[in-house]
C-alpha positions as CSV (number, residue, x, y, z in Angstrom):
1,X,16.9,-25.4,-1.4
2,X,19.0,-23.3,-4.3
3,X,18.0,-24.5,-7.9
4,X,18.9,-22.5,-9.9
5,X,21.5,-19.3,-9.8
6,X,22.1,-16.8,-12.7
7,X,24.8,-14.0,-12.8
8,X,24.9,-11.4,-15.9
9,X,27.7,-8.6,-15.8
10,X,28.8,-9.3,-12.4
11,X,32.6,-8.8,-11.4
12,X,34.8,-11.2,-13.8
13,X,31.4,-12.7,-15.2
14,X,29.8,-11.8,-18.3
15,X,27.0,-14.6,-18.1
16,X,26.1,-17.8,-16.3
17,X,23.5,-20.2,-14.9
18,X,23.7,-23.0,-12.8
19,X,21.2,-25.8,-11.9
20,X,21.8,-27.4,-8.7
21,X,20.4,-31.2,-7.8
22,X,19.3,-32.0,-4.3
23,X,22.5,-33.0,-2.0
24,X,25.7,-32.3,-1.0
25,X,27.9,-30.2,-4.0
26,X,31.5,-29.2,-4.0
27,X,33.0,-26.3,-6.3
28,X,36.6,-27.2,-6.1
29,X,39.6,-24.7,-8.5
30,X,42.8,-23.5,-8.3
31,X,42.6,-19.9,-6.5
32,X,41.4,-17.3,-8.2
33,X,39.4,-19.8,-10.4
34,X,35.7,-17.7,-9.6
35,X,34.7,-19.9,-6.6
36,X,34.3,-16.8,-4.2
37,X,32.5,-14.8,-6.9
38,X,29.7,-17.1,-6.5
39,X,29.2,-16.9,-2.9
40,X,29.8,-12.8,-3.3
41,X,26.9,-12.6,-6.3
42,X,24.7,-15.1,-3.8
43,X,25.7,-12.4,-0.7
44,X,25.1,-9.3,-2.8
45,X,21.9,-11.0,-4.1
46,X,20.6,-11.4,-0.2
47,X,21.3,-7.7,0.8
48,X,25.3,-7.3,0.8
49,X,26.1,-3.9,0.3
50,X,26.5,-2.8,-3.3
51,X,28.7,-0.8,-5.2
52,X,29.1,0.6,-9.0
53,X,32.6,-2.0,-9.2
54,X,30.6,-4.9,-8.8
55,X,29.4,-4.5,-12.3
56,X,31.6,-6.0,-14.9
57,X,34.0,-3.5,-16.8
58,X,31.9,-2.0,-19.9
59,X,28.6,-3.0,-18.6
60,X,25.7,-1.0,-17.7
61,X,23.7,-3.0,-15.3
62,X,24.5,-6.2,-13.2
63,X,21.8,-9.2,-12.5
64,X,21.5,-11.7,-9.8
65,X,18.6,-14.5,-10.1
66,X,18.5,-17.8,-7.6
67,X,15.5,-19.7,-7.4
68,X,14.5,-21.9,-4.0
69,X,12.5,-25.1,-3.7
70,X,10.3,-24.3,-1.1
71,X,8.5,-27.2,-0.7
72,X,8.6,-28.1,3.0
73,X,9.8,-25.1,4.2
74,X,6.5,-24.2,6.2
75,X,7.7,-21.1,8.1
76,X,9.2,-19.4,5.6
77,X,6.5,-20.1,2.8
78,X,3.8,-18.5,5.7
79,X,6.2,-15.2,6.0
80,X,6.2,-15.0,2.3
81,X,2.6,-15.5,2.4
82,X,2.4,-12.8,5.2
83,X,4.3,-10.5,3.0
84,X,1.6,-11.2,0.4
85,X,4.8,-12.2,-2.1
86,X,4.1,-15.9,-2.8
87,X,1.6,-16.6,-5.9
88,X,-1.4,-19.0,-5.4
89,X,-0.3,-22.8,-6.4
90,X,3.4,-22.1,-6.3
91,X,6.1,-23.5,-3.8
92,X,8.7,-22.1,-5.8
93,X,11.0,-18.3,-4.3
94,X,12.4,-16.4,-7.4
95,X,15.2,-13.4,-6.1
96,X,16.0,-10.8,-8.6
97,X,18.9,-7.8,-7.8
98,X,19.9,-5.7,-10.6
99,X,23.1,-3.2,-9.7
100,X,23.3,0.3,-12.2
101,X,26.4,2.6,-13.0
102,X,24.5,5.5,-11.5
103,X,24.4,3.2,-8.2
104,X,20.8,2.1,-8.1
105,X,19.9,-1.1,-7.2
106,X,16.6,-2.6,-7.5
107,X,15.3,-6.0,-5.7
108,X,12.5,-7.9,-6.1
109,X,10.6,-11.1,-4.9
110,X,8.4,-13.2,-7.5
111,X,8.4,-10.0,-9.4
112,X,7.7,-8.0,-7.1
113,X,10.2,-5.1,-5.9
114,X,10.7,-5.0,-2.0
115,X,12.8,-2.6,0.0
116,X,16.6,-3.9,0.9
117,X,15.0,-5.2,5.1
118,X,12.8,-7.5,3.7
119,X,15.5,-9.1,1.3
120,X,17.9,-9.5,3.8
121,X,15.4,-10.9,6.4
122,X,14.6,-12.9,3.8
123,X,18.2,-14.3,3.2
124,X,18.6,-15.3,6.6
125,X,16.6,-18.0,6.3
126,X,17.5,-19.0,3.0
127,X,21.4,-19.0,3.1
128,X,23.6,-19.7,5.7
129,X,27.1,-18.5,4.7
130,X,29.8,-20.2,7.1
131,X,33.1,-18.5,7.6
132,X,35.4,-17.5,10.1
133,X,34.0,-15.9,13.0
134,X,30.2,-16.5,11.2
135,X,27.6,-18.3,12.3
136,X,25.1,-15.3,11.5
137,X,21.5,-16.3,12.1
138,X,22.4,-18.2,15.3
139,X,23.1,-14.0,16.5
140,X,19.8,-13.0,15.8
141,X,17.4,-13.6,19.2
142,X,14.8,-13.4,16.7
143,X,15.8,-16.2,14.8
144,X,16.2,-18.0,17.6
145,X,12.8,-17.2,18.6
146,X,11.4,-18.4,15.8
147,X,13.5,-21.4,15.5
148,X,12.0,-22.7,18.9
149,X,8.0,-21.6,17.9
150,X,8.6,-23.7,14.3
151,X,10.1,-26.5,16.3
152,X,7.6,-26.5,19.0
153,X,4.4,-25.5,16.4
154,X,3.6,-22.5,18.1
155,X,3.2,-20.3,14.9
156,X,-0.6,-20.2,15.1
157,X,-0.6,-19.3,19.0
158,X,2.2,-16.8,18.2
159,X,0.4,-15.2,15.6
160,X,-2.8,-15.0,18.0
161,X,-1.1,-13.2,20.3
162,X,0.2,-11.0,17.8
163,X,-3.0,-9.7,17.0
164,X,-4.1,-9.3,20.6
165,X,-1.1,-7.0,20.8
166,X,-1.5,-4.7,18.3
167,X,-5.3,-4.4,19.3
168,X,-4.2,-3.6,22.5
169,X,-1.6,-0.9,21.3
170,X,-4.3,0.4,18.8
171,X,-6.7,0.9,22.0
172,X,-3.6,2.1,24.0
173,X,-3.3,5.1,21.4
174,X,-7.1,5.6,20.6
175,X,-7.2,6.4,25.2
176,X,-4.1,8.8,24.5
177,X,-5.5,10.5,21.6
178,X,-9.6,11.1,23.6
179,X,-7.7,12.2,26.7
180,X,-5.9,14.6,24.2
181,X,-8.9,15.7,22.3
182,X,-10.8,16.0,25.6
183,X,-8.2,18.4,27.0
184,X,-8.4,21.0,23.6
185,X,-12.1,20.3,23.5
186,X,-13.4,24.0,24.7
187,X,-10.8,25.2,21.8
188,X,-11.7,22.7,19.4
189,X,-15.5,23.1,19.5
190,X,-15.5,26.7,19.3
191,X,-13.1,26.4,15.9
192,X,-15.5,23.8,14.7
193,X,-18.2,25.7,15.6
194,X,-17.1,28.7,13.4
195,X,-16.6,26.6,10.1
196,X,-19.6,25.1,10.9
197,X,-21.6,28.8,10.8
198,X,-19.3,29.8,8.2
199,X,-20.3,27.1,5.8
200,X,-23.8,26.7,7.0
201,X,-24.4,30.4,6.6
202,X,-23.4,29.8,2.5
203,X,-26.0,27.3,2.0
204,X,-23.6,25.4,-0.7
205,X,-25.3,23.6,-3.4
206,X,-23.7,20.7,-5.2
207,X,-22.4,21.6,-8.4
208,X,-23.7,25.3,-7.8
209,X,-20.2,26.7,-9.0
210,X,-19.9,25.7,-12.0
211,X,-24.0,26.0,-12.9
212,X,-23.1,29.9,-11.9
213,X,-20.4,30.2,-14.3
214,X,-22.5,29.3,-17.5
215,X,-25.3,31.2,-16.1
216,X,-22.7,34.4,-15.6
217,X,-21.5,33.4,-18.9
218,X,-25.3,33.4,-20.9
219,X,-25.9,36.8,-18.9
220,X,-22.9,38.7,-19.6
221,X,-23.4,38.2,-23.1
222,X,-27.2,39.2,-23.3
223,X,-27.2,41.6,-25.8
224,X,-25.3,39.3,-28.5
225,X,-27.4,36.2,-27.5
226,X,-30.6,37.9,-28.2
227,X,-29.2,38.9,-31.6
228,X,-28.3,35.6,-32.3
229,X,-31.6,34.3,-31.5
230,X,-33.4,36.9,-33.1
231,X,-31.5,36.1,-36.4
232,X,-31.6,31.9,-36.0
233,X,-35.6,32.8,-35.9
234,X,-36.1,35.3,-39.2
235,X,-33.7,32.8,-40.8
236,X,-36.2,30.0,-39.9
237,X,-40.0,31.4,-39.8
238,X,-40.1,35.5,-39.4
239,X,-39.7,36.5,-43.5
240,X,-41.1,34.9,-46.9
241,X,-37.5,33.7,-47.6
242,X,-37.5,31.3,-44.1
243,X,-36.2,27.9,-44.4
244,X,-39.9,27.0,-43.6
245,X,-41.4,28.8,-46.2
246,X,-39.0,27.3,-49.1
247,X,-39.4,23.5,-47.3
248,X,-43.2,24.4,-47.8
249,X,-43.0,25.4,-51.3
250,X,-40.5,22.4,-52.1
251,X,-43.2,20.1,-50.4
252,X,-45.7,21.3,-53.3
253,X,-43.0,20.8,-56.2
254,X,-42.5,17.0,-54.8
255,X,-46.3,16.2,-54.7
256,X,-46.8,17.4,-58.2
257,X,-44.1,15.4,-58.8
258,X,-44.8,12.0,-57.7
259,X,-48.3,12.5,-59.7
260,X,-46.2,12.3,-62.6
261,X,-43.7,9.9,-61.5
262,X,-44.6,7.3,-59.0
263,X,-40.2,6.9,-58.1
264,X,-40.1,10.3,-55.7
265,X,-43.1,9.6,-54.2
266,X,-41.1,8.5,-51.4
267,X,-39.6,11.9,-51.3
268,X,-42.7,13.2,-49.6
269,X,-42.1,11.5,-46.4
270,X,-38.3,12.9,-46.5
271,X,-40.2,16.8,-46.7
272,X,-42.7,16.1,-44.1
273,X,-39.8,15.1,-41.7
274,X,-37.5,18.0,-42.3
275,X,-40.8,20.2,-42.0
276,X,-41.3,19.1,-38.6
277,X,-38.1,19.3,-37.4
278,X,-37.4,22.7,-38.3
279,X,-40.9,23.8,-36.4
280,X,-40.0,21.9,-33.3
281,X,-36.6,24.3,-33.8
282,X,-38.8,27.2,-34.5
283,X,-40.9,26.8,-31.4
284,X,-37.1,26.2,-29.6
285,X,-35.9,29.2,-30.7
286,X,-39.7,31.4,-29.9
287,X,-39.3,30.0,-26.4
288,X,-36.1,31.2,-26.0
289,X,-36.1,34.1,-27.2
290,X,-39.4,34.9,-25.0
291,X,-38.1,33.6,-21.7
292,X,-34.8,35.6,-22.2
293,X,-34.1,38.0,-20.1
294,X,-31.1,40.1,-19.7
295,X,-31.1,41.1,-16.4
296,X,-28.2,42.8,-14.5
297,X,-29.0,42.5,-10.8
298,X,-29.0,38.8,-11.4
299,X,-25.8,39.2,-12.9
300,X,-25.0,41.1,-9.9
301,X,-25.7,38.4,-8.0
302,X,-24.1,35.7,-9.5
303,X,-20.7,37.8,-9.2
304,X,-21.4,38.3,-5.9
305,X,-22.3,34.8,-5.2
306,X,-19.7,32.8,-7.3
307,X,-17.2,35.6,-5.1
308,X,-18.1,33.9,-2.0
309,X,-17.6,30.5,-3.2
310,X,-14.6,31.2,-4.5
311,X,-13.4,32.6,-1.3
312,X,-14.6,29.8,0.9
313,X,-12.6,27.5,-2.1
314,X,-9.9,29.4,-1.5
315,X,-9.5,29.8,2.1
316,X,-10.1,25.7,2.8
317,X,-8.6,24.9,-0.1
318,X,-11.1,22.6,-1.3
319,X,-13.7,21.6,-4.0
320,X,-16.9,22.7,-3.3
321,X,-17.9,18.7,-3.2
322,X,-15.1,18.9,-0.4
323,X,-16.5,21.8,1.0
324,X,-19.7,19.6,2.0
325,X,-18.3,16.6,2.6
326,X,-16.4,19.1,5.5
327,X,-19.7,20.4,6.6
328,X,-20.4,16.5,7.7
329,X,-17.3,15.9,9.3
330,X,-17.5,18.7,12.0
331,X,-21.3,17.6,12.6
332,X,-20.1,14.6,13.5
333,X,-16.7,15.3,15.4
334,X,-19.3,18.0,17.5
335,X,-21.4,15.2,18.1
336,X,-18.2,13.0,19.3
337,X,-16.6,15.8,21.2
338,X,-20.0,16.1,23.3
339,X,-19.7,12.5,24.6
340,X,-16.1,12.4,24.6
341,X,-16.2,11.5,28.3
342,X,-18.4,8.9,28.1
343,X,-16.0,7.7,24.8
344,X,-12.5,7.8,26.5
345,X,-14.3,5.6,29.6
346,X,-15.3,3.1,27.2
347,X,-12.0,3.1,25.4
348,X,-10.1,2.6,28.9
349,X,-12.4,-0.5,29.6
350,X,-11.8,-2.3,25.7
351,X,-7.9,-1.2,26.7
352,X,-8.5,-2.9,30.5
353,X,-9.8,-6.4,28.5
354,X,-7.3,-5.9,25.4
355,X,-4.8,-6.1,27.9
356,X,-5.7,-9.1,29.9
357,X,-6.1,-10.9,26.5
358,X,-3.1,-9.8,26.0
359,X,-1.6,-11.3,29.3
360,X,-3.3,-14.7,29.2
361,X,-2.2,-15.1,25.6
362,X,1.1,-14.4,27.0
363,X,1.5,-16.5,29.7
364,X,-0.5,-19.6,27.6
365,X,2.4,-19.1,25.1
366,X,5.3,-18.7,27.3
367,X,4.3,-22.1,29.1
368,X,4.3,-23.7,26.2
369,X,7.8,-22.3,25.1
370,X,9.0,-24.0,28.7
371,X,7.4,-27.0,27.8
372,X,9.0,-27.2,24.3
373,X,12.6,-25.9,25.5
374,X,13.2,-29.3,27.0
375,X,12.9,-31.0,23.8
376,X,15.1,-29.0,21.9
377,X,17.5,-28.8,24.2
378,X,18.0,-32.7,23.9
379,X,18.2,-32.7,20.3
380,X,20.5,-30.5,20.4
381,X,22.6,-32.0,23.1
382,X,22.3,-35.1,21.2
383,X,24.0,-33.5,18.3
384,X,26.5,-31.7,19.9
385,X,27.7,-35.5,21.1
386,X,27.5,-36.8,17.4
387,X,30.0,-33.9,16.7
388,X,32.3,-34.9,19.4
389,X,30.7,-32.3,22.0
390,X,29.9,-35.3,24.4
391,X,30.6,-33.4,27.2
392,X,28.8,-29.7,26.1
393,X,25.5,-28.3,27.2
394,X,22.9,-26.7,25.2
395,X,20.3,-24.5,27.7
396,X,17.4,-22.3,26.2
397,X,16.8,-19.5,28.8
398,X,13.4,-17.4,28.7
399,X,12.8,-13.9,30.4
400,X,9.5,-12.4,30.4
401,X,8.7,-9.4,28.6
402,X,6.0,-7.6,26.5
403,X,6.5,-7.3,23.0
404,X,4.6,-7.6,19.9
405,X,6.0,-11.0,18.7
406,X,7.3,-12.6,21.8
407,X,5.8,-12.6,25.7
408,X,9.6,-14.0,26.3
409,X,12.9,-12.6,25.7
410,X,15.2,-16.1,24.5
411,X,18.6,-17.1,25.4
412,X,20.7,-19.7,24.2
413,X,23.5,-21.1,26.2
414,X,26.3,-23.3,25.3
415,X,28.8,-24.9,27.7
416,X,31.5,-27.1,27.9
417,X,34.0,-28.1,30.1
418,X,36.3,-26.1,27.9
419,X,34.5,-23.1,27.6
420,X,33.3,-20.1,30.2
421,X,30.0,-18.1,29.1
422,X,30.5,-14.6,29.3
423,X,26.9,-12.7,28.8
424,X,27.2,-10.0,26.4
425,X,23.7,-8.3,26.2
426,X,20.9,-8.7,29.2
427,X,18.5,-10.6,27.9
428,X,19.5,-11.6,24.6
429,X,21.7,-14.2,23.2
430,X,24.4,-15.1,25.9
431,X,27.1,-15.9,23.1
432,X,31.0,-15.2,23.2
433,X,33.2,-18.6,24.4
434,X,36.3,-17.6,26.0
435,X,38.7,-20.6,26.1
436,X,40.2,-20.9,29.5
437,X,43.9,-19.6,29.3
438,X,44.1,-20.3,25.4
439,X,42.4,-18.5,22.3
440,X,39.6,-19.5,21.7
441,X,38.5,-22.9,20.5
């Protein structure tokens, strides 16, 4: 049910909002009051084409908002849920459309912004808009299908079946693509093959590339390095001006000190502390300066090794991390091409008892269509004779078939005494009355 419906900017309309109460409600006016521009911001809201003059003169952007009560509606609350747009705990459908100059237009579902099919599939069974020559979702054989599954509560064995089917075609395409791959096997396993020496033959190390550049980096600048090192280690230790020969002599100032005043004796432990420190970075800088060695056929190597890298980077376009992650994949599509046989048998057999499944779902829920069909045909007979229709016929007509949603293609027939069925499409809805010798009724 419509609750609520707010227009902003729209046509003649600079703002409103309506609140509607359960039951029947009339909008009555003199012509050109505003009564259509309702039902055109309610169409435009459901999917109606859009256009830059449906915005109101000096406005930038038009808005449509209607919320729904929900509560009840069981089949359209599950598509909603199947469409992951309905919130936990809430029964409650919240339509947004906003319309720019620049001829965007923007929809969204509980927040949540959905392309202009699902909106309008969605509309169809919210709104039906009666007018000459319309009685839309009563076109639509897939309204029609679902109509009779809600009625008969055939959802959940729809659904079922549903799945079964797209298993099936999933197995269907899995066959198709083994025969395929089985077919450019010799040509595939010898490419496969070559990457697989190519990349084997580099022996790639994780995070090899970018250890090599600060290596390259270190050993390209040997000469200066050394200097610095040499320098960082006079500074600290080699001379009588180090920084460990003045911590020393400071360290005999402060204990002569605190015999005289007994406030810096504290101080000492301060000295000691710097004192070690700067021999743990004396023996730091000793050690490197020892191990050191500038070396240019390693730096040789690493230019010719970072060189191949960079190629095999380069020519896969890849990280290196990708480059081994590649290295897996062929191992294993090797291992899958050499029992490919044995793979695309197997497949055939799951596709051989996908499509039985699929079968005996079929027929389980095309005979309980048939055994529905009965009982909506009544109802709707019996209507038909509340409206004066004693003497018309309502038929449902099924035709097997093997889609994903339906095992049945649907009909529905009317007939009268004062109408002749003329089929239109083969196989979907028979519709279009023709009134003998007269227009038609």
């Amino acid at each position: 049910m419509l609750t609520e419906l707010r227009i902003s900017h729209f046509a003649l309309i600079e703002s409103l909002e309506l609140e509607f109460s359960p039951g029947f409600q009339v909008f009555t006016g003199e012509t050109g009051a505003g009564k259509s521009l309702l039902v055109d911001a309610l169409i435009l809201l459901l999917g109606g084409r859009a256009s830059a003059e449906h915005i109101r003169s000096g406005a930038r952007e038009a808005t449509l908002e209607a919320v729904f009560s929900l509560s009840g509606h069981s089949l359209i609350l599950e598509k909603l849920k199947e469409w992951d747009l309905l919130p936990e705990g809430t029964q409650d459908l919240l339509l947004r459309r906003t319309l720019s100059r620049e001829g965007r237009s923007r929809m969204y579902v509980n927040g949540r912004l959905v392309p202009l099919h699902q909106m309008v599939e969605l509309g169809c069974w919210l709104v039906d808009i009666h007018g000459q020559h319309e009685q839309q979702s009563l076109l639509s054989s897939k309204v029609q299908q679902d109509v009779l599954d809600a009625f008969g509560g055939l959802l959940t064995l729809r659904d079922e079946y549903t799945t079964h089917y797209h298993r099936w075609q999933d197995l269907v395409r899995a066959v198709d693509d083994a025969v395929r791959r089985a077919k450019e096997r010799q040509e595939r396993e010898e490419f496969l093959h070559f990457q697989s020496e190519e990349l084997g033959k580099a022996q790639l190390v994780p995070g090899e590339d970018e250890a090599l550049v600060r290596e390259h980096r270190k050993l390209q600048n040997g000469g200066r390095v050394l200097e610095i090192v040499n320098q960082a280690y006079d500074l600290l230790y080699d001379n009588q001006a180090s920084v460990l020969s003045q911590l020393t002599e400071v360290r005999k100032l402060v204990h002569e000190l605190g015999t005289i005043d007994d406030n810096v004796r504290n101080w000492h432990e301060s000295i000691e502390g710097g004192i070690a420190q700067v021999e743990e970075l004396v023996w730091a800088t000793r050690s490197y300066k020892d191990g050191f060695q500038h070396d240019p056929a390693r730096l040789e190597q690493i230019d010719e090794r970072l060189a191949l890298v960079q190629r095999l980077k380069k020519k896969y376009r890849e990280s290196l991390e990708d480059l081994l992650a590649r290295q897996t994949r062929i191992q294993s599509e090797l291992e899958e091409l050499a029992n490919i046989e044995e793979r695309t048998q197997d497949l055939q057999q799951q596709v051989s008892r996908a499509y039985q499944d699929v079968l005996a779902l079929g027929q389980k829920l095309s005979e309980a269509r048939q055994a529905v069909t009965g009982k909506l045909e009544e109802r709707i007979t019996a209507e038909l004779a509340h409206l004066m229709m004693e003497k018309s016929r309502f038929h449902v007509g099924l035709t097997a078939v093997l889609k994903w949603n339906r095992p049945d293609r649907m009909a529905l027939i009317r007939s009268s005494s004062r109408f002749v069925r003329i089929p239109v499409r083969a196989c979907n809805l028979w519709h279009g009355w023709h009134q003998e010798g007269n227009s038609p009724g």
